[in-house]
N, CA and C atoms as a LAMMPS dump frame, in Angstrom:
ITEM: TIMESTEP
0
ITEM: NUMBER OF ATOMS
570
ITEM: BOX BOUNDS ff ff ff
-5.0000000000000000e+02 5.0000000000000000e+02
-5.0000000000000000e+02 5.0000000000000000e+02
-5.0000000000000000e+02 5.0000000000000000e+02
ITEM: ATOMS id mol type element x y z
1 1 1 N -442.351 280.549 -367.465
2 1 2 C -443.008 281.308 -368.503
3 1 3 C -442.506 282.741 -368.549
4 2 1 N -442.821 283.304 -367.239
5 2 2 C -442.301 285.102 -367.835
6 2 3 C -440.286 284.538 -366.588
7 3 1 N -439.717 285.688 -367.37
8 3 2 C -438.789 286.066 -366.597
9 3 3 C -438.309 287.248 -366.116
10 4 1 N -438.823 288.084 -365.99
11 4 2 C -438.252 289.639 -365.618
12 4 3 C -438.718 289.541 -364.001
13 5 1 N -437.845 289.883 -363.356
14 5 2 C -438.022 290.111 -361.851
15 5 3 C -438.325 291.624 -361.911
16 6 1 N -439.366 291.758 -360.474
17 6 2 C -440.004 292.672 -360.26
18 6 3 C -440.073 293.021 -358.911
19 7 1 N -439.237 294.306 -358.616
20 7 2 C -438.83 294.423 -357.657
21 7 3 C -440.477 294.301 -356.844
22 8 1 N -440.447 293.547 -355.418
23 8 2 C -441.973 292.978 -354.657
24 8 3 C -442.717 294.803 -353.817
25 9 1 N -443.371 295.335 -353.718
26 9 2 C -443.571 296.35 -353.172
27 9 3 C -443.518 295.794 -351.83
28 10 1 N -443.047 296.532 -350.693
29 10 2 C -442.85 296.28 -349.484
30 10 3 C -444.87 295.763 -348.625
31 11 1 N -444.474 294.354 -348.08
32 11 2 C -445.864 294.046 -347.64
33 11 3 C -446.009 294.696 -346.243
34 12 1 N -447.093 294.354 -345.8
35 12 2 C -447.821 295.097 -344.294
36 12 3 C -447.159 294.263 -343.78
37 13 1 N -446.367 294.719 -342.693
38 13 2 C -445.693 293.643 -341.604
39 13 3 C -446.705 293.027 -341.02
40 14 1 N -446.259 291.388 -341.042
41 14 2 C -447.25 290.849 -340.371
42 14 3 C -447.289 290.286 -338.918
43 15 1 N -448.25 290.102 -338.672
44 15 2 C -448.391 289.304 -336.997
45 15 3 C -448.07 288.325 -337.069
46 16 1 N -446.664 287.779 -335.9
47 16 2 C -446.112 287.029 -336.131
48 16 3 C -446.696 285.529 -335.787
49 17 1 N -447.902 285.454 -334.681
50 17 2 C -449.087 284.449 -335.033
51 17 3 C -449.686 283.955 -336.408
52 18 1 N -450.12 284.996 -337.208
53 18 2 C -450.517 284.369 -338.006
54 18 3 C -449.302 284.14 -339.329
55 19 1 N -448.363 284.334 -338.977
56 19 2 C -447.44 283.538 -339.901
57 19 3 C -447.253 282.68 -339.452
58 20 1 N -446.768 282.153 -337.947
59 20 2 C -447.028 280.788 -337.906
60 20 3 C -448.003 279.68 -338.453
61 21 1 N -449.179 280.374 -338.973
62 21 2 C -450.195 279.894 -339.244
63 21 3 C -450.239 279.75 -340.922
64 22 1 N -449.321 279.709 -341.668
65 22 2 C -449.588 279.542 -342.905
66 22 3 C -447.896 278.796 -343.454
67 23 1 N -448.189 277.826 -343.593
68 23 2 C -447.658 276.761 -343.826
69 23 3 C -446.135 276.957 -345.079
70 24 1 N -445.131 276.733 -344.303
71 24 2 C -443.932 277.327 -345.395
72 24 3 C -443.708 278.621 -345.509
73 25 1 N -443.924 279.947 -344.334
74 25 2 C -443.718 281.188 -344.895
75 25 3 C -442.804 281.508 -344.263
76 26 1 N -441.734 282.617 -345.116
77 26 2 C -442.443 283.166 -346.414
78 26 3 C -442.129 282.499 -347.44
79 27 1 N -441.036 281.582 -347.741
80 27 2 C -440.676 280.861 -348.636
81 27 3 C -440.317 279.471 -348.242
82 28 1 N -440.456 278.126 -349.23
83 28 2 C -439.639 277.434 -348.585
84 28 3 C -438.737 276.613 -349.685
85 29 1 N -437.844 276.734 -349.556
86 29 2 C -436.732 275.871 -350.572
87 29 3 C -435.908 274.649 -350.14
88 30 1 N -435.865 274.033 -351.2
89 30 2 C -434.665 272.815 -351.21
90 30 3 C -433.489 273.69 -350.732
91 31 1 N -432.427 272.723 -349.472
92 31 2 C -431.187 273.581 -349.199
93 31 3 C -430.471 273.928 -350.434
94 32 1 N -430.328 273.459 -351.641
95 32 2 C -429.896 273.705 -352.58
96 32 3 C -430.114 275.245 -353.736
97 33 1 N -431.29 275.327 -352.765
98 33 2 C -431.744 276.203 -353.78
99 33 3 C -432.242 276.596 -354.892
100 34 1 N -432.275 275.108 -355.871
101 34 2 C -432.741 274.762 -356.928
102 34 3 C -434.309 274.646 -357.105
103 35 1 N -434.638 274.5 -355.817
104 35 2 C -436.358 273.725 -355.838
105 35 3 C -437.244 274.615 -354.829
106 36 1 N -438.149 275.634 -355.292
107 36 2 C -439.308 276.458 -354.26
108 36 3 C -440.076 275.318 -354.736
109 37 1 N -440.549 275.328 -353.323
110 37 2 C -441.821 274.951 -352.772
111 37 3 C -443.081 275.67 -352.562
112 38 1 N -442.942 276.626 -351.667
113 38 2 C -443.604 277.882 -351.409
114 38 3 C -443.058 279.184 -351.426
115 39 1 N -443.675 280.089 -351.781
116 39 2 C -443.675 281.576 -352.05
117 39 3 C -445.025 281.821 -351.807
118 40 1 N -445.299 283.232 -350.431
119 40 2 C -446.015 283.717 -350.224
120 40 3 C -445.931 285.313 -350.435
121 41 1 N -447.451 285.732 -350.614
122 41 2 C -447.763 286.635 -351.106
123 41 3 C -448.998 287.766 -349.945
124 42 1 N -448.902 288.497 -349.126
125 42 2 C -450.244 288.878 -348.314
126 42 3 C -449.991 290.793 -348.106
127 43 1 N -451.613 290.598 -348.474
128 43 2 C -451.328 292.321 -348.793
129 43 3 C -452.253 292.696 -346.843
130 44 1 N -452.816 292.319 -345.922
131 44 2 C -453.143 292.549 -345.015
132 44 3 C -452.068 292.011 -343.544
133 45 1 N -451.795 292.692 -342.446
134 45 2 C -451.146 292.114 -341.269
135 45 3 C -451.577 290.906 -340.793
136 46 1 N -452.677 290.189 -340.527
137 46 2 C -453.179 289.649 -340.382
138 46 3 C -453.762 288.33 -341.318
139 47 1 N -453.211 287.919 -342.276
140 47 2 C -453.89 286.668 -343.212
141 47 3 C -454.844 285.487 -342.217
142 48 1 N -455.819 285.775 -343.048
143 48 2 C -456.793 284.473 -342.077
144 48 3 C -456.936 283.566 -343.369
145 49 1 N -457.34 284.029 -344.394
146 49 2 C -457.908 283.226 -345.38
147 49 3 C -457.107 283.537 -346.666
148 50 1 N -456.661 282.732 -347.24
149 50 2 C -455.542 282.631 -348.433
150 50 3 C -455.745 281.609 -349.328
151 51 1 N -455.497 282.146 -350.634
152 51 2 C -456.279 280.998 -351.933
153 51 3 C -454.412 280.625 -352.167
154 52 1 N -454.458 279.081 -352.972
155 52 2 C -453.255 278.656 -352.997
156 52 3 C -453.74 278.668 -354.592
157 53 1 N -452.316 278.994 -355.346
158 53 2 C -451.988 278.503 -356.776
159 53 3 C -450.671 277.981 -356.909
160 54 1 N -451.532 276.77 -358.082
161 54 2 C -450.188 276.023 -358.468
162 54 3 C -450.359 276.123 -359.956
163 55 1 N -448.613 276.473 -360.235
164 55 2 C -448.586 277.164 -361.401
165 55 3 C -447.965 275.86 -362.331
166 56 1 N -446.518 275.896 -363.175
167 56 2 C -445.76 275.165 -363.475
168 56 3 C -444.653 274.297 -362.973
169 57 1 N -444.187 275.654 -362.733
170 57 2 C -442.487 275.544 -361.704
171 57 3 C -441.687 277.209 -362.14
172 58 1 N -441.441 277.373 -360.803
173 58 2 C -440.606 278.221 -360.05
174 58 3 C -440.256 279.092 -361.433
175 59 1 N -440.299 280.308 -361.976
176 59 2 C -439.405 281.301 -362.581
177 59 3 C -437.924 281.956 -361.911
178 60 1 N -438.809 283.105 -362.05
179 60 2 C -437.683 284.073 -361.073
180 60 3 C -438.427 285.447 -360.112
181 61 1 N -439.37 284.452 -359.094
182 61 2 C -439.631 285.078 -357.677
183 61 3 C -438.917 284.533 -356.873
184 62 1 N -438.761 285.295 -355.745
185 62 2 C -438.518 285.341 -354.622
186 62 3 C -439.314 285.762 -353.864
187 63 1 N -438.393 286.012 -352.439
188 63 2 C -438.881 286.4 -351.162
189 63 3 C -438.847 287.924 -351.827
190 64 1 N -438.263 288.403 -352.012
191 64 2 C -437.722 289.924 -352.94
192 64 3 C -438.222 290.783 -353.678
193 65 1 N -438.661 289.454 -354.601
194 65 2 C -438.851 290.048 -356.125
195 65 3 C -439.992 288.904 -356.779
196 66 1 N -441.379 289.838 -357.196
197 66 2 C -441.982 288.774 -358.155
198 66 3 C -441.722 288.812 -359.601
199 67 1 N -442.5 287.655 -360.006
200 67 2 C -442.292 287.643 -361.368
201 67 3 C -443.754 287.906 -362.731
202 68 1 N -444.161 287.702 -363.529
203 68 2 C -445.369 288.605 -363.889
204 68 3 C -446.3 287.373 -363.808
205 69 1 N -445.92 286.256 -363.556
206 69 2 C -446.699 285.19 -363.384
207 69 3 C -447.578 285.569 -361.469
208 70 1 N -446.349 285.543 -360.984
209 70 2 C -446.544 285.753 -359.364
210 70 3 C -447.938 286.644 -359.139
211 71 1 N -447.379 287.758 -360.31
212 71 2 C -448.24 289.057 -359.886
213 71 3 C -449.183 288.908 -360.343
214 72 1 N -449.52 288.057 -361.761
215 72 2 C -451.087 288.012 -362.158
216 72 3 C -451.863 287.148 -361.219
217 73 1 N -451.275 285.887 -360.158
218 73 2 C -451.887 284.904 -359.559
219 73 3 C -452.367 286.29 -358.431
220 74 1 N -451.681 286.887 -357.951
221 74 2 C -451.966 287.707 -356.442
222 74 3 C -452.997 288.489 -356.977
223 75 1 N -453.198 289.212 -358.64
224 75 2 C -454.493 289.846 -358.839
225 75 3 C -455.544 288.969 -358.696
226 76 1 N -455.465 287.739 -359.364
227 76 2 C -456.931 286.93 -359.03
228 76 3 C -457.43 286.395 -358.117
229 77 1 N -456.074 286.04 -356.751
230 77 2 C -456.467 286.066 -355.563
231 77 3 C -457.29 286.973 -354.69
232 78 1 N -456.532 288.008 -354.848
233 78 2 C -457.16 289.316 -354.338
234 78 3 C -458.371 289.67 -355.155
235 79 1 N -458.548 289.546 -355.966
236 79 2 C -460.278 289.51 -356.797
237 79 3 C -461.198 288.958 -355.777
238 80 1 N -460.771 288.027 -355.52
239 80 2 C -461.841 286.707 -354.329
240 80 3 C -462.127 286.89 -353.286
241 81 1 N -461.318 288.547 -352.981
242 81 2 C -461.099 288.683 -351.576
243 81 3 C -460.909 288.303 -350.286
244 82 1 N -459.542 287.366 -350.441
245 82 2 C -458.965 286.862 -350.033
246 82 3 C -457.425 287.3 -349.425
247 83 1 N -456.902 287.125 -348.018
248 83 2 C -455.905 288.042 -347.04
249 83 3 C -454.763 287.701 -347.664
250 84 1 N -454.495 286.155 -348.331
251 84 2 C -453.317 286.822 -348.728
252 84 3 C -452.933 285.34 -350.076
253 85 1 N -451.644 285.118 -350.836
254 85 2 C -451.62 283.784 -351.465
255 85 3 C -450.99 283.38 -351.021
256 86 1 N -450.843 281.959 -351.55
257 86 2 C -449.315 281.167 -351.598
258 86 3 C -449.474 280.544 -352.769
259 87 1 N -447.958 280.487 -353.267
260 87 2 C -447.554 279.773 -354.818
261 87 3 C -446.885 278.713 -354.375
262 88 1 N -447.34 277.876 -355.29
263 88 2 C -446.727 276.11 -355.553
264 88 3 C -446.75 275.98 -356.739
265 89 1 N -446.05 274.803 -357.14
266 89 2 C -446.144 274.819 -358.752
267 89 3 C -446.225 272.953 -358.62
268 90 1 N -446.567 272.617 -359.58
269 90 2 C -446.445 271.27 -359.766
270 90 3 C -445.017 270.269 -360.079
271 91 1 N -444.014 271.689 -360.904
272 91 2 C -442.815 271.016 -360.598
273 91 3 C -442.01 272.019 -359.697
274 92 1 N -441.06 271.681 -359.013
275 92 2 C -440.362 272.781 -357.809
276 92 3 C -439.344 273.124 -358.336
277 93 1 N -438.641 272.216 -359.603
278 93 2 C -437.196 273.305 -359.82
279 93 3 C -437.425 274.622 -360.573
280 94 1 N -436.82 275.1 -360.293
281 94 2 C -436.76 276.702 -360.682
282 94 3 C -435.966 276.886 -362.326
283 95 1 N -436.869 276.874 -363.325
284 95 2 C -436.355 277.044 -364.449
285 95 3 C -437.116 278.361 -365.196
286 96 1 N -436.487 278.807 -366.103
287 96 2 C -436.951 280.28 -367.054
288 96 3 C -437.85 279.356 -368.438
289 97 1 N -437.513 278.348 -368.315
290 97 2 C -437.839 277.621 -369.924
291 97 3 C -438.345 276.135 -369.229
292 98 1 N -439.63 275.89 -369.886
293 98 2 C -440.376 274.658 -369.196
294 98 3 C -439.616 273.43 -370.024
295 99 1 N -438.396 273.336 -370.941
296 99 2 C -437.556 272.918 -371.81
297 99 3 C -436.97 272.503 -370.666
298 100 1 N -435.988 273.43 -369.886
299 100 2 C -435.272 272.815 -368.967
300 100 3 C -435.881 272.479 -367.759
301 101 1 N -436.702 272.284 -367.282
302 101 2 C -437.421 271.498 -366.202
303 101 3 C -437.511 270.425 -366.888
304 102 1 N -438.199 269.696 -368.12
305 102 2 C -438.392 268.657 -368.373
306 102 3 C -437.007 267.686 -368.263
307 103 1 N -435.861 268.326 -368.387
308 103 2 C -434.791 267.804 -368.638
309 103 3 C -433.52 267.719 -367.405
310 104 1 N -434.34 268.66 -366.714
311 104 2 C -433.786 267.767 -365.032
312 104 3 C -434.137 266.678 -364.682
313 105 1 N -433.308 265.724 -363.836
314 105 2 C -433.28 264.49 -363.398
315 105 3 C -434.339 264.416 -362.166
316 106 1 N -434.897 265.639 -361.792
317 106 2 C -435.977 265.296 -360.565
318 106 3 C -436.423 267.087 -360.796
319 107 1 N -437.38 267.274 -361.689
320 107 2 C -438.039 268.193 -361.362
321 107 3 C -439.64 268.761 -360.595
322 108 1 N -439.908 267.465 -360.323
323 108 2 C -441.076 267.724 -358.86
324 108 3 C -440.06 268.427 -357.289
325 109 1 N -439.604 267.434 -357.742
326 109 2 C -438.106 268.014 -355.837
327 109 3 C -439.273 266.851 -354.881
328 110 1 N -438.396 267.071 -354.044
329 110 2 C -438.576 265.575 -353.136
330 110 3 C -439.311 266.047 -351.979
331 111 1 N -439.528 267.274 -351.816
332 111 2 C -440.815 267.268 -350.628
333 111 3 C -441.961 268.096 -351.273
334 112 1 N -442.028 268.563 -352.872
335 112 2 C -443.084 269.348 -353.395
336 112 3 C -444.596 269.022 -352.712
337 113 1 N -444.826 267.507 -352.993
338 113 2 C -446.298 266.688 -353.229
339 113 3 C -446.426 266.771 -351.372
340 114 1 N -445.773 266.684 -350.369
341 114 2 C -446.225 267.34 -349.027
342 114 3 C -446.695 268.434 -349.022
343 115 1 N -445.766 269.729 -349.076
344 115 2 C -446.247 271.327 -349.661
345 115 3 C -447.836 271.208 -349.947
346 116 1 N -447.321 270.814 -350.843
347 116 2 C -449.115 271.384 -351.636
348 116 3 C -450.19 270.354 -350.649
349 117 1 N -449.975 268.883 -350.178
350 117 2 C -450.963 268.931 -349.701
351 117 3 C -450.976 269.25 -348.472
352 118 1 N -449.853 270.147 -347.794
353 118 2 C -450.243 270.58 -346.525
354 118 3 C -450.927 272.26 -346.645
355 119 1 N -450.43 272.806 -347.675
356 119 2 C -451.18 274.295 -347.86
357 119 3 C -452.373 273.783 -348.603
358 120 1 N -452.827 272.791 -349.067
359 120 2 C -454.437 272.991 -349.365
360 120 3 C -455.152 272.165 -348.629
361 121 1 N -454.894 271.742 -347.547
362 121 2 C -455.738 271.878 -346.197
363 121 3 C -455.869 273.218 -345.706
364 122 1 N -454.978 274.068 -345.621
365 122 2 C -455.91 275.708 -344.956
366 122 3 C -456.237 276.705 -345.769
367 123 1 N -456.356 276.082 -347.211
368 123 2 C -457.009 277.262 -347.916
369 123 3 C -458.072 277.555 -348.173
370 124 1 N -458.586 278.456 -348.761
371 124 2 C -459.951 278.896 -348.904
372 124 3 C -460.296 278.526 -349.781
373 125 1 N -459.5 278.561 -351.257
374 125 2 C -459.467 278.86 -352.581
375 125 3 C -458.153 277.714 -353.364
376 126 1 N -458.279 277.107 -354.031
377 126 2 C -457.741 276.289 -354.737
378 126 3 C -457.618 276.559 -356.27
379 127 1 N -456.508 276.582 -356.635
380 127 2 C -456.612 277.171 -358.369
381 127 3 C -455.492 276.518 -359.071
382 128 1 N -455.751 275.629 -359.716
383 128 2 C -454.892 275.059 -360.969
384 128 3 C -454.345 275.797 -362.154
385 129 1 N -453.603 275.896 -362.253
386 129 2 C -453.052 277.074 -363.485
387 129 3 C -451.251 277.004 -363.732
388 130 1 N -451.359 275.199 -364.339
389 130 2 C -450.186 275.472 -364.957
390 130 3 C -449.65 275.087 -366.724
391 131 1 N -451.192 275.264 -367.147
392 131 2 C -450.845 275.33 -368.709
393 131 3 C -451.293 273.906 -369.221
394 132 1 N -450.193 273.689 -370.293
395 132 2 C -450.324 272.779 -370.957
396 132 3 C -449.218 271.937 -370.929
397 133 1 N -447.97 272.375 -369.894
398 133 2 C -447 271.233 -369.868
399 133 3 C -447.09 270.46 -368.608
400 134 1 N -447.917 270.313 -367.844
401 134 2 C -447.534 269.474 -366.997
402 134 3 C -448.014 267.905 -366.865
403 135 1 N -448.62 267.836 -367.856
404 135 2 C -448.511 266.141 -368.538
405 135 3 C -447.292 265.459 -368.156
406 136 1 N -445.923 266.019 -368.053
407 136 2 C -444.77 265.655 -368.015
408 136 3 C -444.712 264.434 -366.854
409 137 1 N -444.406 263.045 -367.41
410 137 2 C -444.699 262.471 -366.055
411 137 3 C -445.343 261.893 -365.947
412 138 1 N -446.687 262.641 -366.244
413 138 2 C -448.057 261.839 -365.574
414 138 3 C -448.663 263.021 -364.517
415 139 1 N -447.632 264.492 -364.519
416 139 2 C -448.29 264.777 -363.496
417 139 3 C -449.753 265.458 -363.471
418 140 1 N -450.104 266.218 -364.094
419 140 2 C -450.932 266.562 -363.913
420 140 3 C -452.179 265.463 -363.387
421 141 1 N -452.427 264.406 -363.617
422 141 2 C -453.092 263.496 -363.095
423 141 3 C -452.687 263.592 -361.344
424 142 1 N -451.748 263.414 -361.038
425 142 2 C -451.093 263.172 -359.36
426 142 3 C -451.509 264.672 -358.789
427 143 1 N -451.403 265.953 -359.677
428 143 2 C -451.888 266.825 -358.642
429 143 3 C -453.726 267.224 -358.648
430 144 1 N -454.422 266.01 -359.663
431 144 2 C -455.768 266.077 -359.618
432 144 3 C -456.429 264.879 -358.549
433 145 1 N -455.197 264.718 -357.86
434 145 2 C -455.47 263.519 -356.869
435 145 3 C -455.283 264.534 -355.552
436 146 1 N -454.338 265.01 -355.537
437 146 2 C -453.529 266.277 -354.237
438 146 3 C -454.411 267.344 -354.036
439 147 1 N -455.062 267.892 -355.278
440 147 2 C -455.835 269.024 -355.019
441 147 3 C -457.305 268.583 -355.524
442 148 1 N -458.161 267.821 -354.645
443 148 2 C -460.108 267.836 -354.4
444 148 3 C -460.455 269.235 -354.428
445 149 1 N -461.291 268.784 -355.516
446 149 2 C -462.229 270.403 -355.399
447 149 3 C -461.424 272.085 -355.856
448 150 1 N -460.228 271.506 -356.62
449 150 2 C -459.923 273.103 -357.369
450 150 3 C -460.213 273.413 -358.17
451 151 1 N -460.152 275.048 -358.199
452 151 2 C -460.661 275.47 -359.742
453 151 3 C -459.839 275.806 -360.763
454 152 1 N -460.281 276.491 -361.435
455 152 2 C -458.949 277.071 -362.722
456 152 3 C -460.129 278.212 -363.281
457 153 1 N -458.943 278.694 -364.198
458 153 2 C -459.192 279.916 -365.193
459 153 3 C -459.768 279.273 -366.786
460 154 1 N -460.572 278.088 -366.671
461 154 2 C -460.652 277.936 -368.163
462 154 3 C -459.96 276.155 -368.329
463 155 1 N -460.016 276.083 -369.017
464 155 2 C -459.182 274.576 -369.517
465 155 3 C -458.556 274.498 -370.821
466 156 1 N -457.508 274.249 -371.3
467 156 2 C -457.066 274.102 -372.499
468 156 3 C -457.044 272.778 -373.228
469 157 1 N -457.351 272.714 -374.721
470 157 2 C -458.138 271.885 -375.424
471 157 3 C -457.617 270.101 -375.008
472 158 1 N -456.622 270.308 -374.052
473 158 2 C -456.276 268.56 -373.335
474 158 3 C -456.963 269.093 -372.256
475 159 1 N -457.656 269.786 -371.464
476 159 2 C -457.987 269.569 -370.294
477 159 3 C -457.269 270.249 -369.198
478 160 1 N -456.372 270.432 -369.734
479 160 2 C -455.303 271.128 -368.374
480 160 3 C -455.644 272.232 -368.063
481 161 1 N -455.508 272.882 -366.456
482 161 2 C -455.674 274.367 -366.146
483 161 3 C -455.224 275.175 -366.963
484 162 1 N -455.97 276.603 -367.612
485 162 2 C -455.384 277.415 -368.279
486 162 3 C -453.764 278.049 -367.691
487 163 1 N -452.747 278.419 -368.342
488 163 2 C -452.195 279.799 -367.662
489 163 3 C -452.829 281.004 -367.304
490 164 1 N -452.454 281.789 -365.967
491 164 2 C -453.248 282.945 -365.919
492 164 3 C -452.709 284.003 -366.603
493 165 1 N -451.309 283.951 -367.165
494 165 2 C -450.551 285.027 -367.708
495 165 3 C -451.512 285.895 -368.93
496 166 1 N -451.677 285.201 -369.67
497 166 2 C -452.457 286.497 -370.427
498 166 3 C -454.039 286.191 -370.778
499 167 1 N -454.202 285.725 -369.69
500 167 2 C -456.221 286.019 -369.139
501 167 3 C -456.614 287.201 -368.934
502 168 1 N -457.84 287.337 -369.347
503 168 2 C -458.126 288.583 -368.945
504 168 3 C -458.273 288.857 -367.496
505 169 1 N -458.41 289.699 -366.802
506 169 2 C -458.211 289.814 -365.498
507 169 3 C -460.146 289.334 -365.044
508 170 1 N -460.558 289.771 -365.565
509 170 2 C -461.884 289.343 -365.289
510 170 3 C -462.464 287.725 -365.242
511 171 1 N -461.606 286.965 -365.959
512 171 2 C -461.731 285.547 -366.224
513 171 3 C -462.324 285.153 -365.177
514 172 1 N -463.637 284.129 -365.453
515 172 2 C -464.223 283.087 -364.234
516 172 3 C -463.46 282.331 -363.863
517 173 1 N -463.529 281.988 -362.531
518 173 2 C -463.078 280.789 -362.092
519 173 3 C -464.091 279.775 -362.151
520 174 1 N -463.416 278.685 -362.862
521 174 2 C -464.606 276.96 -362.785
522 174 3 C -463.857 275.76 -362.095
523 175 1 N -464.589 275.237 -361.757
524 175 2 C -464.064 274.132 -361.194
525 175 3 C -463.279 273.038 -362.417
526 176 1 N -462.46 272.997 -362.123
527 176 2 C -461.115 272.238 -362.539
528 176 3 C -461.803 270.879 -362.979
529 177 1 N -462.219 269.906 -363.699
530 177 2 C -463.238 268.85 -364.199
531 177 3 C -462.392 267.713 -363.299
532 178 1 N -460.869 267.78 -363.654
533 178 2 C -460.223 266.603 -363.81
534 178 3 C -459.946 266.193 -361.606
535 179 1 N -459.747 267.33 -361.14
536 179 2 C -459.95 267.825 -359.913
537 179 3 C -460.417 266.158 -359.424
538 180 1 N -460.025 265.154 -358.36
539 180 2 C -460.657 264.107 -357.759
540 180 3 C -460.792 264.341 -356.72
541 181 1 N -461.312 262.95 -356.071
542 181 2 C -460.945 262.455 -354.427
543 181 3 C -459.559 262.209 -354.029
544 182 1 N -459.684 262.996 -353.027
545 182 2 C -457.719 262.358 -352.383
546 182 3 C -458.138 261.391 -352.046
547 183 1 N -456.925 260.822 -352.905
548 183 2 C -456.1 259.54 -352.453
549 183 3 C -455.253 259.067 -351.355
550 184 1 N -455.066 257.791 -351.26
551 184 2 C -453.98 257.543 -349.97
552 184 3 C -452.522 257.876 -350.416
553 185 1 N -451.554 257.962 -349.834
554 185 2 C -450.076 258.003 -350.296
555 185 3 C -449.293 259.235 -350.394
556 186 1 N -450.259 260.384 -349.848
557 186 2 C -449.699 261.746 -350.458
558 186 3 C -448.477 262.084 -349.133
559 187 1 N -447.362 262.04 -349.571
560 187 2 C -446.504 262.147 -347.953
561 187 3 C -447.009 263.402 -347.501
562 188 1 N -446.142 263.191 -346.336
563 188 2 C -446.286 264.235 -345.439
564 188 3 C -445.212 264.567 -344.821
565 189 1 N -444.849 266.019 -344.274
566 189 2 C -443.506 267.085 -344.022
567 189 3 C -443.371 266.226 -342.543
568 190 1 N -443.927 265.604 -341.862
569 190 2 C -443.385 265.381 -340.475
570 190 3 C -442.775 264.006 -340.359
C-alpha cells in the first residue's frame, strides 16, 4: 500500500534476553529475500508484552527503514500500551502493488503460516488489518483459523480487517467477527 521508506529512528538497545524472547527478531526473511516474515518494532530495552499485526504483504520496511503502513501499526500498538510490535502480513512477498503479489507464483512464502502462529502464541494483542485483498486464495479464511481471538480496526463491507493507513488514530479496536478456533495443521518452524 504506501511506499516511501522512512528512515527508522534509532531504537533503545535492547537486552539481549529478551530478544531471545520474541520470536524472529529483528527480522526474518526467505534467504532470497523476496519474502519477510517478521519485522519488529520496540520502543522500550526490555519488551515483555508486544501486540502482533498482520497487514497484507511486505512494502518497503526493513530492519532500517519503515514504511507509513509500519509506522501507523507501531502508533496503535503503542496506544495499548504495549513494549513493543511485530509485523506479519498474510502474504510474505514483498511487493509495492497488491497487483503484483497476486501474480507471484507463491505469495504466502513457505514458512509465513508458522511465523504468525508462533508470534501469536506470545502476544498480548492480536490485530487483523489487511484490507480488502486478502481473499486472494482463500486466505483470509486460513488466517481466521491461525489467529483465535483477534481484533481489527473496523471491518470492510466483505468483512475483512480494515487497513490502518488512513484510520483515524483514535479508531476502536473490535474483535475481528470472522476470527475462529485453531485448527489442526498449522506447521510449525521446528
Amino acid at each position: 500500500m504506501s511506499t516511501a521508506r522512512i528512515r527508522l529512528a534509532r531504537p533503545p538497545e535492547i537486552d539481549p534476553a529478551a530478544a531471545d524472547r520474541l520470536p524472529g527478531f529483528p527480522a526474518r526473511w526467505s534467504p532470497t529475500r523476496t519474502h519477510r516474515y517478521t519485522l519488529w518494532r520496540w520502543w522500550t530495552p526490555n519488551p515483555i508484552r508486544y501486540g502482533m499485526v498482520v497487514g497484507l504483504n511486505p512494502s518497503a520496511a526493513t530492519e532500517e527503514h519503515d514504511d507509513r503502513t509500519v509506522r501507523r501499526c507501531t502508533d496503535f500498538v503503542r496506544r495499548e500500551g504495549l513494549d513493543a510490535m511485530v509485523m506479519l502480513n498474510a502474504f510474505a512477498f514483498m511487493a509495492t502493488d497488491p497487483k503484483q503479489m497476486r501474480a507471484h507464483p507463491d505469495p504466502v512464502g513457505d514458512e509465513n503460516d508458522a511465523w504468525l502462529a508462533r508470534c501469536a502464541e506470545g502476544a498480548s494483542l492480536l490485530i487483523a488489518a489487511w484490507g480488502s485483498h486478502a481473499s486472494h486464495i482463500g486466505r483470509s479464511r486460513r488466517l481466521a483459523e491461525i489467529l483465535p481471538g483477534a481484533y481489527c480496526l473496523g471491518t470492510t463491507s466483505a468483512g475483512e480487517p480494515k487497513h490502518p493507513l488512513y484510520l483515524a488514530k483514535d479508531t476502536a479496536l473490535t474483535p475481528w467477527p470472522a476470527a475462529s478456533k485453531r485448527l489442526d495443521g498449522i506447521p510449525s518452524l521446528d
